[in-house]
N, C-alpha and C positions, 0 to 999 in steps of 0.2 A: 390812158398813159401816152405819153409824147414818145414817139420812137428819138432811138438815137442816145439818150439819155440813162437808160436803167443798163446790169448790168443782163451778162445773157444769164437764164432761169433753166438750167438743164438738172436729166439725171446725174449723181455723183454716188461714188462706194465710200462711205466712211466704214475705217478699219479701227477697230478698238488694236493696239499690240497688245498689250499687257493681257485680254483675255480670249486674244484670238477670235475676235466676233467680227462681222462686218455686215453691213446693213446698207440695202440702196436707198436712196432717196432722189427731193430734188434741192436744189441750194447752186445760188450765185459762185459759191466757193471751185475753183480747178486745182487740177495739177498735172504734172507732165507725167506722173504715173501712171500707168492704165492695168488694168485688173479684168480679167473674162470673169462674168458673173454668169449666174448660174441659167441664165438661159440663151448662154452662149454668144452674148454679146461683150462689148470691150467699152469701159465707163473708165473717166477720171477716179484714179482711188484717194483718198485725203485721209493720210493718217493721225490718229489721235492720242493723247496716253491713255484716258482717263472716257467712260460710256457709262451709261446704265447697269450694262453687265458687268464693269468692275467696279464701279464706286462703292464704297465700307456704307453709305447710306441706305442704297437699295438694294446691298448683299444681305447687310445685317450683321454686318460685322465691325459699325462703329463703334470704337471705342475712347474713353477719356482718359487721358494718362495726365498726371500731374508728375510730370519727372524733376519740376524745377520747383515742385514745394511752393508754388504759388498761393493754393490754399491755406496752408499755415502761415506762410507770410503774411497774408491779408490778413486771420486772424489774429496773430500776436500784434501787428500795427492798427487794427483799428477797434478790436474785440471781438467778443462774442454777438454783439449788438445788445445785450441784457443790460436794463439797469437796476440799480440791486438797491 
């Protein structure tokens, strides 16, 4: 790698809000936040909305709602797809 050019590669605390999680890593990303983690050091903390620990996909709490009748719309405008 050419110095000078990338950015800097350090620890960060990413904080889920929504389900109160936070998780150190490393990542280009800062912030003027800092957060004492758990082995009593002081890391940029970058908050987030949305993590593993609350996404509806890896809860299992995804769900499909049709609140605008899209389904039946499609089917009254183009059929059932059957031809008879």
């Amino acid at each position: 790698m050419r110095n000078g050019i990338h950015p800097a590669y350090g620890p960060v605390v990413f904080r889920d809000r929504a389900a109160g999680h936070a998780f150190l890593t490393r990542s280009t990303m800062t912030s003027e936040k800092t957060v004492v983690w758990e082995d009593g050091r002081t890391y940029p903390v970058v908050d987030v909305e949305i993590s593993d620990v609350s996404h509806p996909f890896h809860t299992g709490t995804a769900r499909v709602l049709d609140t605008a009748g899209r389904v039946e719309r499609f089917a009254r405008r183009y059929g059932s797809g059957e031809k008879g």
